[in-house]
Z-matrix of the N, CA and C atoms (Angstrom, degrees):
N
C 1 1.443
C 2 1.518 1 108.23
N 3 1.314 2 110.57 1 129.48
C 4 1.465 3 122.63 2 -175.53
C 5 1.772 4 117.60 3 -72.00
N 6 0.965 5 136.07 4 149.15
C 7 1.567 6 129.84 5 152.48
C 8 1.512 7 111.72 6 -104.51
N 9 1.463 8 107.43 7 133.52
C 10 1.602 9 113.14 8 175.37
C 11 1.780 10 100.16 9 -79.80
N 12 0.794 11 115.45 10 126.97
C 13 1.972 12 113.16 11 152.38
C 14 1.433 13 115.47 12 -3.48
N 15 0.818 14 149.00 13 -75.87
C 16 1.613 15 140.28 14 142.66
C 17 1.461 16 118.19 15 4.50
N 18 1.774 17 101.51 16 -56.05
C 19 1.345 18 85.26 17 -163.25
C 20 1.577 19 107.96 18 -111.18
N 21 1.303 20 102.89 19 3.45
C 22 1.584 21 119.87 20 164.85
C 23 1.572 22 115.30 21 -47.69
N 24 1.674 23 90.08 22 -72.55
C 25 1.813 24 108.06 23 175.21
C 26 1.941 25 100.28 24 -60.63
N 27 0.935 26 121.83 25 -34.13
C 28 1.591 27 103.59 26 -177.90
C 29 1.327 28 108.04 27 -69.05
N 30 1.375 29 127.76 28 -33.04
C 31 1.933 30 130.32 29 -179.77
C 32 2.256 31 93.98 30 -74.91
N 33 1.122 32 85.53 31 -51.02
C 34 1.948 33 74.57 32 -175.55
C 35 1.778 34 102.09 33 -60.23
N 36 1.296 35 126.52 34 -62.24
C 37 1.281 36 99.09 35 169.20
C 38 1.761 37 131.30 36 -44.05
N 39 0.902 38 102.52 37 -51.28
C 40 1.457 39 105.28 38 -170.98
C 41 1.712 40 105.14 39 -48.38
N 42 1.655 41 102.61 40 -50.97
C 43 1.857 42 107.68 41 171.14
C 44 1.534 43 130.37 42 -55.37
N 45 1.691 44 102.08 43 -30.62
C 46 1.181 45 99.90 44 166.18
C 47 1.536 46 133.36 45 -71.24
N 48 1.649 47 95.81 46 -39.02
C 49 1.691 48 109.06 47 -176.40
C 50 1.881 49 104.97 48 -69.45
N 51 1.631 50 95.79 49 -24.43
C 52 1.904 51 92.99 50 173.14
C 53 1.383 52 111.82 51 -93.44
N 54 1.703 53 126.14 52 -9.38
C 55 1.510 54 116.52 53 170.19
C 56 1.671 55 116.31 54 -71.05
N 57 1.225 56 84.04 55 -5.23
C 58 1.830 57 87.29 56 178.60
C 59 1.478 58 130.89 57 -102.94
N 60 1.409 59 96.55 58 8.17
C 61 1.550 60 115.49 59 -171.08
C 62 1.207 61 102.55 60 -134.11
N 63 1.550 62 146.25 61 -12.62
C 64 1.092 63 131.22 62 -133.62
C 65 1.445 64 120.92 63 169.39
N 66 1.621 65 148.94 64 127.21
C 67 1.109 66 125.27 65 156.69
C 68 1.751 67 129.16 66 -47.39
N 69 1.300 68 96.01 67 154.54
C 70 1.660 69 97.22 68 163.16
C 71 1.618 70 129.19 69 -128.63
N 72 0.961 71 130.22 70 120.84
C 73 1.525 72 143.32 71 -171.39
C 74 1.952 73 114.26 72 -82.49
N 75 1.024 74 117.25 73 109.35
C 76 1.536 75 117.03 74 -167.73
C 77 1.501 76 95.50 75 -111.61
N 78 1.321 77 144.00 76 159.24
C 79 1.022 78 144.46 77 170.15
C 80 1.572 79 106.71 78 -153.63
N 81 1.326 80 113.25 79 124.13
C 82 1.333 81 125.54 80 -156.93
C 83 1.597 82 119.25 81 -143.27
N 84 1.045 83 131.77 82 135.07
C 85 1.684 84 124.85 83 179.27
C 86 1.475 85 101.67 84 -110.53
N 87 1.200 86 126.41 85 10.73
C 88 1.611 87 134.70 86 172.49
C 89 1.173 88 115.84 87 -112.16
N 90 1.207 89 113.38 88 112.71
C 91 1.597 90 126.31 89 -179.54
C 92 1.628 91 100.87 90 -41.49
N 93 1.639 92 128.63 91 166.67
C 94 0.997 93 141.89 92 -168.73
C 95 1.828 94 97.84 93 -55.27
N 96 1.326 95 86.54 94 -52.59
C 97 1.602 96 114.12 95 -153.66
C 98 1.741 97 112.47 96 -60.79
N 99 1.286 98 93.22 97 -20.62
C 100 1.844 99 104.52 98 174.42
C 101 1.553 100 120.35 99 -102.76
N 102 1.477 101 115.95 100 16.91
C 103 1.613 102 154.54 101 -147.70
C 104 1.702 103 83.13 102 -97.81
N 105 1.196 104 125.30 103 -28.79
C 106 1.740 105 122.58 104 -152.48
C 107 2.168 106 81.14 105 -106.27
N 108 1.623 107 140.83 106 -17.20
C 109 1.026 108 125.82 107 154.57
C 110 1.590 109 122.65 108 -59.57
N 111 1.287 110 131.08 109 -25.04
C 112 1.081 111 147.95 110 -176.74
C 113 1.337 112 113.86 111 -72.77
N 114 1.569 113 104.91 112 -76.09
C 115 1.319 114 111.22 113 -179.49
C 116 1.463 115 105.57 114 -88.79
N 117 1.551 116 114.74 115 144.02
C 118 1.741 117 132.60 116 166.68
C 119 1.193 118 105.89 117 -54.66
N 120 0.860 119 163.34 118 -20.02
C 121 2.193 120 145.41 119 -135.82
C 122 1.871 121 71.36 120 -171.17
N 123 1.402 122 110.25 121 109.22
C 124 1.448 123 133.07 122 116.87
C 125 1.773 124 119.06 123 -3.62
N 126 1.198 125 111.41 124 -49.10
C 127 1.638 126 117.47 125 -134.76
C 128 2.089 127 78.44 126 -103.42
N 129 1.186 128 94.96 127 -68.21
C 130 1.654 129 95.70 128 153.94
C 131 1.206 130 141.48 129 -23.00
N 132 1.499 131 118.32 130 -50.64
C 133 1.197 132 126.48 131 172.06
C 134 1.686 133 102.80 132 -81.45
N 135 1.220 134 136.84 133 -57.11
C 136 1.153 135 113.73 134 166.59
C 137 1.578 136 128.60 135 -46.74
N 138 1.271 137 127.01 136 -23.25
C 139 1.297 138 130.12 137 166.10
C 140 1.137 139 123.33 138 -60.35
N 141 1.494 140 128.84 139 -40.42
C 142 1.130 141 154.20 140 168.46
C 143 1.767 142 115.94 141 -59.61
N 144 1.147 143 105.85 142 -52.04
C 145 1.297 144 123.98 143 175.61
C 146 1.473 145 105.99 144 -72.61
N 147 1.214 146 127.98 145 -35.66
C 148 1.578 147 137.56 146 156.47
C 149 1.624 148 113.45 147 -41.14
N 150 1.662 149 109.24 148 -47.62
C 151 1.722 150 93.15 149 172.41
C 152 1.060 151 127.75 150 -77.97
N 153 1.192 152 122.20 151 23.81
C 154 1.724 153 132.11 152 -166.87
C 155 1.645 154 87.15 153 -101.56
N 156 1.589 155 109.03 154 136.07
C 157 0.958 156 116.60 155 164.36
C 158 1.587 157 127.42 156 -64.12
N 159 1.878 158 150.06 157 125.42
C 160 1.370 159 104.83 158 -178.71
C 161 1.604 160 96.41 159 -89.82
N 162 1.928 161 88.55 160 171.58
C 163 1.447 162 117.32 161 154.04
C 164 1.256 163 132.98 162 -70.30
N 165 1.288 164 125.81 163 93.36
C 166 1.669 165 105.32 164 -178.16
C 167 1.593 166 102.92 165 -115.36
């Protein structure tokens, strides 16, 4: 399921205003890298993918 721009920036807000209060749990069967079919705006999806904590 796709996100239009609209609803891109409404999930990055929503992640940001909850990365600051709270963990967040994403669960996904699409590699990072196929993350830019989903979301419209590129720049977005890396932003988004930015509040993810990494694993090292």
């Amino acid at each position: 399921m796709g996100l239009d721009r609209h609803g891109a920036e409404f999930l990055f807000q929503v992640l940001t205003e909850r990365e600051e209060k709270d963990s967040v749990a994403i669960a996904s069967k699409e590699s990072f890298g196929g993350w830019t079919k989903t979301f419209a705006d590129s720049r977005l999806c890396a932003g988004i993918v930015g509040r993810f904590p990494s694993r090292a």
